[in-house]
C-alpha positions as protocol buffer text, in pm:
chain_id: "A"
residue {
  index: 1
  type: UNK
  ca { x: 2045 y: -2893 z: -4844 }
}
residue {
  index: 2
  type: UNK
  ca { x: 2082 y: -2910 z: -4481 }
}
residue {
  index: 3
  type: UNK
  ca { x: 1785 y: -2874 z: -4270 }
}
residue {
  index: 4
  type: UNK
  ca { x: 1770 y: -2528 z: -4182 }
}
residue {
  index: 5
  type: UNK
  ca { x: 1786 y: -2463 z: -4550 }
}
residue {
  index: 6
  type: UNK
  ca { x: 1544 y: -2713 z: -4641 }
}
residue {
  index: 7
  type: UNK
  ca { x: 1353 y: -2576 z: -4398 }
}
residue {
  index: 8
  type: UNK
  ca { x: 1344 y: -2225 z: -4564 }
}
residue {
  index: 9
  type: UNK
  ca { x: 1368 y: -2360 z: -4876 }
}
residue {
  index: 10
  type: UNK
  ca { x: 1017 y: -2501 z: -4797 }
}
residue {
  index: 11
  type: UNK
  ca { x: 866 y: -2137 z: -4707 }
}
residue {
  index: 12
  type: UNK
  ca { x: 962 y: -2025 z: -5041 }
}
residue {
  index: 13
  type: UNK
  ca { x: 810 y: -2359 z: -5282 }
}
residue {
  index: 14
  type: UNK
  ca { x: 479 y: -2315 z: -5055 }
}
residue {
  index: 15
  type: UNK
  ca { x: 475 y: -1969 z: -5213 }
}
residue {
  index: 16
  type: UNK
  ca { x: 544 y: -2052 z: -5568 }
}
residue {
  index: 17
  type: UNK
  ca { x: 332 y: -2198 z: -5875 }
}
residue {
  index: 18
  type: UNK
  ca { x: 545 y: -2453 z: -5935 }
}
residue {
  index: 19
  type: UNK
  ca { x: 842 y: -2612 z: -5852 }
}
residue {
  index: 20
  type: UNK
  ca { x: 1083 y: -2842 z: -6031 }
}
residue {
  index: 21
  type: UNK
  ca { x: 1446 y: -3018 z: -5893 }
}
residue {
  index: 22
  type: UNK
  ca { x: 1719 y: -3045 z: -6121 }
}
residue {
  index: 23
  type: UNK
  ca { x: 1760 y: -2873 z: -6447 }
}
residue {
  index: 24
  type: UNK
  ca { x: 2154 y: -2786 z: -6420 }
}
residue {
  index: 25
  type: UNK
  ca { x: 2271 y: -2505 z: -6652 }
}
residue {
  index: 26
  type: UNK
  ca { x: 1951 y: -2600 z: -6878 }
}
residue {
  index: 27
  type: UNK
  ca { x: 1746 y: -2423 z: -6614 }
}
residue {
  index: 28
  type: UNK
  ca { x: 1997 y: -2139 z: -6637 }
}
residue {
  index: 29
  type: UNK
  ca { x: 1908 y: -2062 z: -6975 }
}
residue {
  index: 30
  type: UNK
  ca { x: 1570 y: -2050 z: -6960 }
}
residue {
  index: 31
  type: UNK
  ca { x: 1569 y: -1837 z: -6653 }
}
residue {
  index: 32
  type: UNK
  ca { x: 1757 y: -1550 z: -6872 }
}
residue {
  index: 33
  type: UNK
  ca { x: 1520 y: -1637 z: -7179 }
}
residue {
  index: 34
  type: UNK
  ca { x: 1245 y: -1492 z: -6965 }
}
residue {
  index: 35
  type: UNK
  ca { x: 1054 y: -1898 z: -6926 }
}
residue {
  index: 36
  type: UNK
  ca { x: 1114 y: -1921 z: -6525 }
}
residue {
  index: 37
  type: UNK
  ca { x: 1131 y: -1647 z: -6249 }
}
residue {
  index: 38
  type: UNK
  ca { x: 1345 y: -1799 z: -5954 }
}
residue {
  index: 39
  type: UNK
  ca { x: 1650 y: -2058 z: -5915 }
}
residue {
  index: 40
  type: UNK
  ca { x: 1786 y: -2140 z: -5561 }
}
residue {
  index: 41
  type: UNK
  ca { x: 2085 y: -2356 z: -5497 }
}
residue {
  index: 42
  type: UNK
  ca { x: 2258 y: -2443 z: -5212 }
}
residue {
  index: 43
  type: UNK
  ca { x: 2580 y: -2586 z: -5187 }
}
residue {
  index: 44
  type: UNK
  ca { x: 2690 y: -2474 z: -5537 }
}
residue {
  index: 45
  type: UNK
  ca { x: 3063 y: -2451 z: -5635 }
}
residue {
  index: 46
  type: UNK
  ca { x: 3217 y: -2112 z: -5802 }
}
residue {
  index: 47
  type: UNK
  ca { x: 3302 y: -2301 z: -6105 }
}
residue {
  index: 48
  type: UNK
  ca { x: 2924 y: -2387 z: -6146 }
}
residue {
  index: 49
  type: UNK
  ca { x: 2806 y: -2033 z: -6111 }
}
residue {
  index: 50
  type: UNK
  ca { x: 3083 y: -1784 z: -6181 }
}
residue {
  index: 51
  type: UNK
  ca { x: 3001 y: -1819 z: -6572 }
}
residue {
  index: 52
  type: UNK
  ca { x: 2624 y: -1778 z: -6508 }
}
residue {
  index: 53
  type: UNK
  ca { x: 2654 y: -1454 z: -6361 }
}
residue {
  index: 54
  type: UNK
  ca { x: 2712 y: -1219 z: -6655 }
}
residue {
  index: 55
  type: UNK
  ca { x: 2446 y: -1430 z: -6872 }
}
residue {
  index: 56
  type: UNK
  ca { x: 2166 y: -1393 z: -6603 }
}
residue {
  index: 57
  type: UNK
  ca { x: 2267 y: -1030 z: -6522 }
}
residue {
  index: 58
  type: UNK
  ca { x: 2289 y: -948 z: -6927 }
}
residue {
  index: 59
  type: UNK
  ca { x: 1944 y: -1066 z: -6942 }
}
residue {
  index: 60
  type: UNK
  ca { x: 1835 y: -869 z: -6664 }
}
residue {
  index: 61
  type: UNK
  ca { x: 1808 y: -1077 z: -6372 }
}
residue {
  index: 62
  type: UNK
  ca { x: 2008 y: -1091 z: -6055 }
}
residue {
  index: 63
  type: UNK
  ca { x: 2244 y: -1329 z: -5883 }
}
residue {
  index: 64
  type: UNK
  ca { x: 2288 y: -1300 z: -5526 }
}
residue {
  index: 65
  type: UNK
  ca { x: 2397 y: -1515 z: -5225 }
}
residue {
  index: 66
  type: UNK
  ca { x: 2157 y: -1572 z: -4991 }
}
residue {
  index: 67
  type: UNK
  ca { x: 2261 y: -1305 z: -4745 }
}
residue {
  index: 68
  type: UNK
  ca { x: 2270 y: -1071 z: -5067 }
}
residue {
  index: 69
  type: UNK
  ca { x: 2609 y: -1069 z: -5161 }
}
residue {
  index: 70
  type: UNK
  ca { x: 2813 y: -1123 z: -5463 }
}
residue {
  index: 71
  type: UNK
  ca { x: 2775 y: -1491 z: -5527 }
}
residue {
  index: 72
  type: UNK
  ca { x: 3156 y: -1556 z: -5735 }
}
residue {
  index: 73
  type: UNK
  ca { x: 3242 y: -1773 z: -5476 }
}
residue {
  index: 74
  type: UNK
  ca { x: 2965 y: -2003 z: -5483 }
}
residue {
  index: 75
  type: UNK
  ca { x: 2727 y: -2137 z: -5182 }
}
residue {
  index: 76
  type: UNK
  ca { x: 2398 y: -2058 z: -5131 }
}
residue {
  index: 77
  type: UNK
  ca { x: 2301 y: -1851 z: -5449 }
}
residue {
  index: 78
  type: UNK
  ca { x: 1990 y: -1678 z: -5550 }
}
residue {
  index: 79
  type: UNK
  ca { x: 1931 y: -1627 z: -5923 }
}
residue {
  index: 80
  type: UNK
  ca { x: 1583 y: -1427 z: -6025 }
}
residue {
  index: 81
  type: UNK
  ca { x: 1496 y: -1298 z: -6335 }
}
residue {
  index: 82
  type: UNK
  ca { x: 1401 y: -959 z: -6184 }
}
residue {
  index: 83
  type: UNK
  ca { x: 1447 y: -713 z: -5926 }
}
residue {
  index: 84
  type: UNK
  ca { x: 1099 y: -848 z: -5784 }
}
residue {
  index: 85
  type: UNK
  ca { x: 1121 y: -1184 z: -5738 }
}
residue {
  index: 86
  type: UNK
  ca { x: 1472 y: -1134 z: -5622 }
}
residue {
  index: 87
  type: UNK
  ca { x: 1346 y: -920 z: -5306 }
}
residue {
  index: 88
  type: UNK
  ca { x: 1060 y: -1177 z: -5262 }
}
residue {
  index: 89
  type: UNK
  ca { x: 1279 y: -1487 z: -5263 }
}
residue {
  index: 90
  type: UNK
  ca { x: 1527 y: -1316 z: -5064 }
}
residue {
  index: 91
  type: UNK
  ca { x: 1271 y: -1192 z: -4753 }
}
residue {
  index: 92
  type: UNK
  ca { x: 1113 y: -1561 z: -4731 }
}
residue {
  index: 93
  type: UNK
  ca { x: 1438 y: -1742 z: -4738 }
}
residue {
  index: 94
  type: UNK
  ca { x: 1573 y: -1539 z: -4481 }
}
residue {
  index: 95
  type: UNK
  ca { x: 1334 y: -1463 z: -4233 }
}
């Protein structure tokens, strides 16, 4: 991450129970099997998300970028298992 997302990055784990680095596609999977809420990336490559996006949206969750848009093309993603956490994550990363 590069500072200024660090730096937001940082509003957002101050907020949450728990936070864990790492986890690739395992963390993924548990995200759309309901076991964790949130998963933020930066930096990430289409061809490490474009696959995730019709699991996590079949499960009910949402991927975004971090301005809100489609995420196909990789970047700064956004992946929630609800409508809820999605808005949250999205307002403290941003402001």
């Amino acid at each position: 991450m590069n500072r200024d997302d660090r730096a937001a990055f940082a509003r957002l784990e101050d907020r949450v129970k728990l936070s864990r680095y790492g986890g690739d596609c395992y963390q993924y999977c548990m995200l759309a099997a309901g076991l964790i809420d949130l998963i933020i990336e930066t930096e990430i490559k289409p061809h490490d998300i474009v696959a995730i996006i019709p699991i996590v949206a079949g499960a009910g969750g949402i991927v975004s970028t971090w301005e809100n848009g489609p995420a196909q093309n990789g970047g700064r993603v956004i992946v929630a298992g609800d409508r809820r956490a999605h808005a949250a994550a999205l307002e403290i990363l941003t402001r």
